[in-house]
C-alpha positions as CSV (number, residue, x, y, z in Angstrom):
1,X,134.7,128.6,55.7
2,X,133.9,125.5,53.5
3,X,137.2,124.1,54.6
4,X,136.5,124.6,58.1
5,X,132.7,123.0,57.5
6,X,134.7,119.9,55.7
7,X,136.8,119.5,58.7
8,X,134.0,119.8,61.6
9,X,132.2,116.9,59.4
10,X,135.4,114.7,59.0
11,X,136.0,115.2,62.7
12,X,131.6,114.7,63.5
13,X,131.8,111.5,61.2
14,X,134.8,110.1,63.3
15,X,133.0,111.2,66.4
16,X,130.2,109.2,65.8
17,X,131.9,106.6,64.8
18,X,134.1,106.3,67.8
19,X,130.3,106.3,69.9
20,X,128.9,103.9,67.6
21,X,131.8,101.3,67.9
22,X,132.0,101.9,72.1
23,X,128.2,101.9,72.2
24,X,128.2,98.8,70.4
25,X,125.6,96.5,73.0
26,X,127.1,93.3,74.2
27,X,127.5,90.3,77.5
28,X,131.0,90.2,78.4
29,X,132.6,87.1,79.8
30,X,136.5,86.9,81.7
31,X,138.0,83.7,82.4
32,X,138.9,83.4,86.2
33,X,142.5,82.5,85.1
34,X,142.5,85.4,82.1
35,X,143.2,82.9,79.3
36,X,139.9,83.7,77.5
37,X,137.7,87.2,76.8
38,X,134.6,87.3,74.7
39,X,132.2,89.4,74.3
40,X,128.8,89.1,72.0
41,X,126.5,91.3,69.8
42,X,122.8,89.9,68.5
43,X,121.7,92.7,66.2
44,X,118.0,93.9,66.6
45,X,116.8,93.4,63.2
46,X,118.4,90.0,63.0
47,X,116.4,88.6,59.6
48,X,119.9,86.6,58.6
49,X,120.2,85.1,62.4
50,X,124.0,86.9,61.9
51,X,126.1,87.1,65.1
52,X,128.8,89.7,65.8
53,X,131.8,88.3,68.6
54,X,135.4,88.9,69.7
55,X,137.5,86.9,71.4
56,X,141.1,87.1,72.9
57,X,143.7,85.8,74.9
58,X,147.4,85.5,75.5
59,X,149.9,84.0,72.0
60,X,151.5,81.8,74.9
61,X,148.4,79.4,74.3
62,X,148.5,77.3,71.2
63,X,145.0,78.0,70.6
64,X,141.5,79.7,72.4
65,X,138.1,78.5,71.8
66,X,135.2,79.3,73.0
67,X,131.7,77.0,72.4
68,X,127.8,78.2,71.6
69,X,124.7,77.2,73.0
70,X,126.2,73.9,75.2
71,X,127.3,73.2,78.5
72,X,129.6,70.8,77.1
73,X,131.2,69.9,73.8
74,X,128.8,67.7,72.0
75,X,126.3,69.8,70.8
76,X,127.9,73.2,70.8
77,X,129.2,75.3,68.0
78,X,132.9,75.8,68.6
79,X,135.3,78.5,67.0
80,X,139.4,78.4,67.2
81,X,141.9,80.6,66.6
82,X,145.5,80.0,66.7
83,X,148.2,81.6,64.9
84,X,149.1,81.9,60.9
85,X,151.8,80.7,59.4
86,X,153.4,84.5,59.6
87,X,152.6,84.5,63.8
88,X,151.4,88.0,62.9
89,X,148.2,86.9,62.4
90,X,145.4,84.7,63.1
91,X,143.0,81.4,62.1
92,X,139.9,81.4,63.1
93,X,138.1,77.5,62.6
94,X,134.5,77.0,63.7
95,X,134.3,73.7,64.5
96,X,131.5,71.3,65.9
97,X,132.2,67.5,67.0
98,X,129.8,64.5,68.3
99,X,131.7,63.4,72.0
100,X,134.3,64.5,73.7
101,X,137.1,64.1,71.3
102,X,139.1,66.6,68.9
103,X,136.7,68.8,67.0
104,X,136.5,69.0,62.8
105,X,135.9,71.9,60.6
106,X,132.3,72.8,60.1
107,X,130.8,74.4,57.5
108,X,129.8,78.1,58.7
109,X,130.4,81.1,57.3
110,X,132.7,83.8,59.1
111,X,134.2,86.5,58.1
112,X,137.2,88.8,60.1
113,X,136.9,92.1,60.4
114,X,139.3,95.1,61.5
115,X,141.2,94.7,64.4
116,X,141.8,90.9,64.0
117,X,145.6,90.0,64.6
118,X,148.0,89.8,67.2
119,X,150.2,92.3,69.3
120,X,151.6,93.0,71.8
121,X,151.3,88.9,72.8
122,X,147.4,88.9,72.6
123,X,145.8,87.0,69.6
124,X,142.3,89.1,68.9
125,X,139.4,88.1,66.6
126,X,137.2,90.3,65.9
127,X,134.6,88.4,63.9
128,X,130.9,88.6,62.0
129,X,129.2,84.8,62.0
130,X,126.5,84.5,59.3
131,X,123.3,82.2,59.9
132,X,125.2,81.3,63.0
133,X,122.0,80.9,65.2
134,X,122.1,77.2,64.1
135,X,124.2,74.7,63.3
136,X,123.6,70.9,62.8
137,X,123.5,69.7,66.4
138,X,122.6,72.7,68.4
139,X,121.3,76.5,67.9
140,X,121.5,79.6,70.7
141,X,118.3,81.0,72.3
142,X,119.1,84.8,71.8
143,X,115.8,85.2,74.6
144,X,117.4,82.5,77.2
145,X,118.8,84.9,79.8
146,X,121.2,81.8,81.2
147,X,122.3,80.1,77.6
148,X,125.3,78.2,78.2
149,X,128.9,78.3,76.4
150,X,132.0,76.8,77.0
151,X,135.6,77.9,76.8
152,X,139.0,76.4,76.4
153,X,142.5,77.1,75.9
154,X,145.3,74.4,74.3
155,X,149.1,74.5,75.9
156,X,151.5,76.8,75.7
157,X,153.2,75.8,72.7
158,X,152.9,77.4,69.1
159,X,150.7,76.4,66.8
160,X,151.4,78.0,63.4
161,X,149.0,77.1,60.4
162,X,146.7,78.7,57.8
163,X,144.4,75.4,57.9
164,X,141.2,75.3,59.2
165,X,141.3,71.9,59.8
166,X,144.9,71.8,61.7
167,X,145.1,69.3,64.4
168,X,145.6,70.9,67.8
169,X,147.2,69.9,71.3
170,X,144.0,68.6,73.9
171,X,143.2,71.8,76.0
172,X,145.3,72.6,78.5
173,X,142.1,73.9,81.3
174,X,138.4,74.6,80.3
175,X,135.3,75.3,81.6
176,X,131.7,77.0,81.4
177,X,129.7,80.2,81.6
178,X,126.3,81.4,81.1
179,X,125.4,84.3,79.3
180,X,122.2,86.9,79.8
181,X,121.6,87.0,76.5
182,X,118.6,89.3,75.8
183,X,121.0,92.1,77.3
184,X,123.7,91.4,73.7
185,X,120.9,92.6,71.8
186,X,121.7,95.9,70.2
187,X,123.0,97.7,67.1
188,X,125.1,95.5,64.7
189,X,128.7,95.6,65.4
190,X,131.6,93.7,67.0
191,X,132.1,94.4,70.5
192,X,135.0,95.5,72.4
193,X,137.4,93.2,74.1
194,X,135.5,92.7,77.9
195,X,137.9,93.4,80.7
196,X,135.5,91.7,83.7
197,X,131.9,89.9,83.2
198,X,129.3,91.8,82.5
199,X,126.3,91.6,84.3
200,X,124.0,87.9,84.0
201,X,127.5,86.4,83.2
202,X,128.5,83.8,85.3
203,X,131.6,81.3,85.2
204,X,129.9,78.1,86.0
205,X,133.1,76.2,86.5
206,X,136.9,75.8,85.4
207,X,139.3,72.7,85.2
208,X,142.7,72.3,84.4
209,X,142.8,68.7,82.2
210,X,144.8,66.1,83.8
211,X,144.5,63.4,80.9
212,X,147.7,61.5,80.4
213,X,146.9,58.5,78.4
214,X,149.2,60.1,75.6
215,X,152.3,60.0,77.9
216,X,151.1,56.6,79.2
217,X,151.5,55.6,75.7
218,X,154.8,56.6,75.0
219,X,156.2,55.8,78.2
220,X,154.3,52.5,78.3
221,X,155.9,51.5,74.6
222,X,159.7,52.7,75.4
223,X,159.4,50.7,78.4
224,X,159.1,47.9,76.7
225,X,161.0,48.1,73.0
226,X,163.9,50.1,75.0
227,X,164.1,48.7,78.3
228,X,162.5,46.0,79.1
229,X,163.3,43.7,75.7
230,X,167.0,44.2,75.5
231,X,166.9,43.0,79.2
232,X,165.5,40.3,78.1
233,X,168.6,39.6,75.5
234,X,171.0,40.4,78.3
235,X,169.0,37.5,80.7
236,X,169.4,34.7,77.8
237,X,172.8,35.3,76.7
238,X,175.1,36.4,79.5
239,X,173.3,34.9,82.6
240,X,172.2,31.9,80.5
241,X,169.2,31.5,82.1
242,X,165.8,30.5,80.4
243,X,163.2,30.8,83.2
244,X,163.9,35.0,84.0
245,X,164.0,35.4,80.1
246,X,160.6,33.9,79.9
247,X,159.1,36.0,82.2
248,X,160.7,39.0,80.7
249,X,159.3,38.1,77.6
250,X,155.7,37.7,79.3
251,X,155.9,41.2,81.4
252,X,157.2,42.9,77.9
253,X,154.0,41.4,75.8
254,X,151.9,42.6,78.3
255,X,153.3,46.4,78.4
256,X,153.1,46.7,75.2
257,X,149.5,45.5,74.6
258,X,148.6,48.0,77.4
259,X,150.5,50.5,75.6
260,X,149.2,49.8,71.9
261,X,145.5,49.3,73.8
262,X,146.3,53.1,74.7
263,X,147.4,54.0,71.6
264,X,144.3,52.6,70.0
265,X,142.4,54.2,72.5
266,X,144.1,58.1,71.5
267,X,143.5,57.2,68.0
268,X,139.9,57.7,68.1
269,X,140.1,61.4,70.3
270,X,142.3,63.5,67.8
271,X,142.5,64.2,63.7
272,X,145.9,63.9,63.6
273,X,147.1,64.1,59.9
274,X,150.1,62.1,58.1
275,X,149.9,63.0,54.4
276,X,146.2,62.2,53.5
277,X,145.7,59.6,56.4
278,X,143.7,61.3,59.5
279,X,144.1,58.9,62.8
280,X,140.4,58.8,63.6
281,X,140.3,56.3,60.2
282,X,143.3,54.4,62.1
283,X,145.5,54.6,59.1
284,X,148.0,56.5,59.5
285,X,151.6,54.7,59.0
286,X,152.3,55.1,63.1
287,X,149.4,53.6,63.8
288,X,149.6,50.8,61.0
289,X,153.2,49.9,61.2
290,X,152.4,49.6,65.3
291,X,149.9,47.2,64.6
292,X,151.9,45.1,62.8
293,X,155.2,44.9,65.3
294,X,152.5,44.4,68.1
295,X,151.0,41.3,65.8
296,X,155.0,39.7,65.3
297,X,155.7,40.7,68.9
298,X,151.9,38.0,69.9
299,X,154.1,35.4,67.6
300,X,157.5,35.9,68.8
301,X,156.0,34.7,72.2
302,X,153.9,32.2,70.7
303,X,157.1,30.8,69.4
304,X,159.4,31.1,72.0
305,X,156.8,29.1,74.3
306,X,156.0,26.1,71.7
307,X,160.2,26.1,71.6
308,X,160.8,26.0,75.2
309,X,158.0,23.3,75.8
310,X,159.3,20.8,73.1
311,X,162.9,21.5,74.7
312,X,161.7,20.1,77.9
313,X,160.9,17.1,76.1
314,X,163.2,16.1,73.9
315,X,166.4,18.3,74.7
316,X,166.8,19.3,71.5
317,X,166.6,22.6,69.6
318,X,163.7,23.1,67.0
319,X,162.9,25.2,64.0
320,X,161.0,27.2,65.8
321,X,164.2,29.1,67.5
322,X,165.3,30.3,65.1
323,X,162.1,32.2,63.5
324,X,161.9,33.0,67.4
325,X,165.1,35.0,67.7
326,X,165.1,36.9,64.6
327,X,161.7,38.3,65.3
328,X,163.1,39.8,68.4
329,X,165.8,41.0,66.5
330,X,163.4,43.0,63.9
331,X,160.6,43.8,66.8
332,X,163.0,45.5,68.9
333,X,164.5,48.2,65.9
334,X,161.0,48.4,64.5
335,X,159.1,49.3,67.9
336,X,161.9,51.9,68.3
337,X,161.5,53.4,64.7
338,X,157.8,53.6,65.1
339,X,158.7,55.5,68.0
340,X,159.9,58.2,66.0
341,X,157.5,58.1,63.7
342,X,155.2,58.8,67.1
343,X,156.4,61.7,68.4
344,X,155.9,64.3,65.2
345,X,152.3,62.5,64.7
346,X,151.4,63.8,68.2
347,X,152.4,66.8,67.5
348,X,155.6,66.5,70.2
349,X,158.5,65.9,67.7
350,X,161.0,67.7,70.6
351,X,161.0,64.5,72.5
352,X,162.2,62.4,69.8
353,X,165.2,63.8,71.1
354,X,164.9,62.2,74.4
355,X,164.1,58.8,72.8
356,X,167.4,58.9,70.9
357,X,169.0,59.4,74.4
358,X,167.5,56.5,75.7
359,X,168.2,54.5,73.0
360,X,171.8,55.3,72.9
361,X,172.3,54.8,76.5
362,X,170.5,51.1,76.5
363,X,173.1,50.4,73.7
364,X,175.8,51.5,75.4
365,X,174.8,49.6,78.7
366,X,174.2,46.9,76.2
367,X,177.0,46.2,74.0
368,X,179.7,45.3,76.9
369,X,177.1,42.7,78.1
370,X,176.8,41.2,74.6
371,X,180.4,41.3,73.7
372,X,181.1,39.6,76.8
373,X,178.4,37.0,76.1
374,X,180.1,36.2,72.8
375,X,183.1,35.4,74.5
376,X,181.9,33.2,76.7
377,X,180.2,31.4,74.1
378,X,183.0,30.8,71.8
379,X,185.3,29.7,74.6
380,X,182.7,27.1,75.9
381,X,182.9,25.8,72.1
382,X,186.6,25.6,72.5
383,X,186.5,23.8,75.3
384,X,183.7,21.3,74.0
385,X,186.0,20.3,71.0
386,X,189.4,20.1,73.2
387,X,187.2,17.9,75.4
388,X,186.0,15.7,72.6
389,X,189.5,15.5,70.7
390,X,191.6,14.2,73.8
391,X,189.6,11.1,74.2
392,X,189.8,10.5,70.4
393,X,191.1,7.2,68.8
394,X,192.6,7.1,65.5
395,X,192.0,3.3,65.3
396,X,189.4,2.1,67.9
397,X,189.6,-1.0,65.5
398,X,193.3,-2.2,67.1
399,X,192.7,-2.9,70.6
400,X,189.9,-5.4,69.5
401,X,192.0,-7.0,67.1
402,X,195.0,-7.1,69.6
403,X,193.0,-8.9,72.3
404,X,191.6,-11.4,69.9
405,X,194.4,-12.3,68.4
406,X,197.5,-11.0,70.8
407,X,198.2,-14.5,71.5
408,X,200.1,-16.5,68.5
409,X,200.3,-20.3,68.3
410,X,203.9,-19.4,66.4
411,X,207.1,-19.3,68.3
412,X,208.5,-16.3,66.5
413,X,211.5,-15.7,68.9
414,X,213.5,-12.8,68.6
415,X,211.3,-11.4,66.1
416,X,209.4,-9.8,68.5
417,X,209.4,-6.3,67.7
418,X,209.0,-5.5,71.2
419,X,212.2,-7.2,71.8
420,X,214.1,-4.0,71.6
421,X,211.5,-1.4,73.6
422,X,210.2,-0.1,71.2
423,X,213.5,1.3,69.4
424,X,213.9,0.9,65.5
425,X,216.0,-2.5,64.9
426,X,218.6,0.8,63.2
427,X,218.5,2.0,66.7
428,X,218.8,-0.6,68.7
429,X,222.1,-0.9,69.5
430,X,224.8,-3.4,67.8
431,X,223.9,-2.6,64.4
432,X,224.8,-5.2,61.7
433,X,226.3,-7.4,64.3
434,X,223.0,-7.5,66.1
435,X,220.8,-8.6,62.9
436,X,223.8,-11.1,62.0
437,X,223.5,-12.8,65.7
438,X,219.7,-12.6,64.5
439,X,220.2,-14.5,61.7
440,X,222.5,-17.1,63.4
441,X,220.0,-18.1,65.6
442,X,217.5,-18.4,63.2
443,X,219.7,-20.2,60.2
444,X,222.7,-21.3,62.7
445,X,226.2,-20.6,62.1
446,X,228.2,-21.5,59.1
447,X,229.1,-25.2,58.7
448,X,226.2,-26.2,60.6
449,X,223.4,-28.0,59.8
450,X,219.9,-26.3,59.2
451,X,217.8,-29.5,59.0
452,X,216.1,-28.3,62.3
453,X,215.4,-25.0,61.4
454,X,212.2,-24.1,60.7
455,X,211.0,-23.3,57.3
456,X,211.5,-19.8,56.4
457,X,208.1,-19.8,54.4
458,X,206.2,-20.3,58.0
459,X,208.1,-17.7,59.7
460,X,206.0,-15.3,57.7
461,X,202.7,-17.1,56.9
């Protein structure tokens, strides 16, 4: 009997139990598209100004928020949950922010309680808020029988992190609801999970974000450091021609500043982390290292335009070329690395793969133009210094001394060397008999008289 009496009591306590939890008194609200559920309980004796919630939604979403006591994110007390680093369970951050940018961490008290986790592809949070009535920047009116919240859900990708400060993906769609509040008051307790809005819940209105000034960025920044600059090389060296590379370079500056203006821009909208450096500070090393190609990119056009305007004038090179070229040929790598360096910053780190694609396929295109280039450059120096050697004279001096003095007031008669066509006197033909008739004429014949010849001193003076 006393067994049967413990039973009946086990079985009345979990009776009760089970009435107390469904009876639980809450205002339900049921995204249109089913991304978010929440539900709310305001205890009757309410002395700490504690709030008892749930929320849920599919684990396809990298995160689910939903906002207190705004129509909009300034002023409204956010909380987030995305997955743990196990994807068994769940985060939960309350957050609150000043604009319309990524929210931070803020300093409220919460506290999970049974039945928080995910299955069955539903992340659940089933939550007690202390104090959570107010908040620096806002507070709820538990009497306002239209108080506003908001709602959001991030994109499907997965977000896996213990931190309550863990940077998350802008929302993927969002929107707003009112909430007849007086009619959450009830017994303490966390709700169940709503399946439809209860009654004075209203969806005000729901938006799917079409924000793409990150993708501008990036597509803005490869268009320039990938395409657009090694054009530019391909202009100048293989179709030689100055006037398209200038304007290359000029359309490249300029979508690059409206790129790194964008970048700037994103900067300032999300907490993305690197280390210790938080992108709302602007010092992370993407955002830093893009700063300072963007500043040698301003003076590799600076210098390239002093260059070409002194060219024009004097049709000579200058220093600055030189300084001109190699900061193209450290922008161009750099602006690709920083890239790279991009992609995991914002979270996207998959689509470093399609950069590397790119890259490699500009280098291919590129490298049979270049080579080609080279070639034609080092022929055209060939032919400069054939050109320059065949019209070169060992002695210039000759001809000048040859027409001033080519005529001789000395009859030197058969000592012309020309006498003989230009053959070596060995070669002439004759031999010894020839240089002995020579010397005949000049010395005459044996037995003859060599008064008249001339003095053999002045045949050589």
């Amino acid at each position: 009997m006393v067994r049967l009496n413990s039973v009946l009591g086990i079985a009345g306590s979990l009776l009760s139990t089970t009435i107390a939890v469904s009876a639980v008194t809450s205002s339900g609200f049921v995204a249109d598209d089913d991304s978010v559920a929440f539900a709310l309980n305001i205890p009757e004796s309410n002395s700490n100004n504690d709030l008892y919630f749930t929320m849920s939604g599919p684990s396809s979403c990298s995160w689910i928020s939903v906002g207190l006591g705004s129509d909009e994110m300034k002023g409204s007390l956010m909380f987030m949950m995305y997955a743990d680093s196990s994807n068994k369970n769940i985060t939960l951050s309350p957050r609150t922010v000043s604009g319309h940018v990524e929210p931070s961490h803020a300093n409220i008290k919460v506290e999970l309680q049974p039945g928080t986790g995910i299955r069955n592809n539903t992340m659940t949070a089933n939550v007690r808020c202390f104090n959570c009535t107010s908040w620096r920047g806002g507070s709820l009116d538990v009497k306002n029988t239209k108080e506003s919240f908001i709602w959001a859900n991030g994109p499907p990708r997965t977000l896996k992190s213990n931190s309550l400060t863990a940077s998350v993906q802008r929302h993927d769609s969002y929107g707003v609801f009112t909430m007849d509040l007086t009619k959450a008051v009830g017994a303490a307790g966390v709700p169940d999970v709503p399946t439809k809005d209860s009654t004075g819940t209203r969806q005000v209105s729901e938006d799917a974000d079409h924000d793409f000034t990150g993708a501008a960025h990036a597509v803005l920044m490869i268009l320039a450091f990938v395409g657009l600059m090694p054009l530019g090389i391909v202009i100048l060296k293989f179709l030689n021609s100055p006037k398209w590379h200038a304007i290359n370079q000029t359309v490249s500056l300029a979508v690059a500043l409206l790129g790194a203006a964008l970048g700037f821009y994103l900067g300032t909208l999300y907490n993305k982390a690197s280390s210790d450096c938080v992108t709302k500070s602007f010092n992370s090393g993407h955002q830093i290292f893009g700063l300072i190609i963007v500043l040698a990119m301003i003076a590799q056009f600076v210098l390239g335009f002093l260059h070409h305007r002194i060219y024009k004038k004097t049709s000579a090179t200058t220093k600055l070329a030189p300084i001109h070229v190699w900061l193209g040929r450290v922008v161009i790598p750099a602006g690709i690395i920083n890239g790279f360096i991009g992609f995991p910053l914002a979270d996207n780190s998959r689509y470093n793969w399609a950069l590397l694609a790119c890259t490699l396929f500009v280098v291919i295109i590129l490298t049979p133009f270049l080579f080609f280039g080279f070639r034609r450059r080092q022929n055209n120096k060939i032919k400069a210094i054939v050109a320059e050697t065949e019209g070169y004279q060992a002695e210039p001096w000759r001809q000048a001394q040859e027409q001033a003095y080519g005529q001789s007031d000395i009859n030197l008669g058969r000592m012309d060397p020309n006498a003989n066509a230009g053959m070596p006197p060995a070669y002439a033909g004759g031999g010894q008999y020839q240089m002995h008739s020579q010397q005949q004429q000049m010395y005459g014949a044996p037995g003859q008289s060599t008064q008249n010849a001339p003095a053999v001193g002045r045949q050589f003076v």
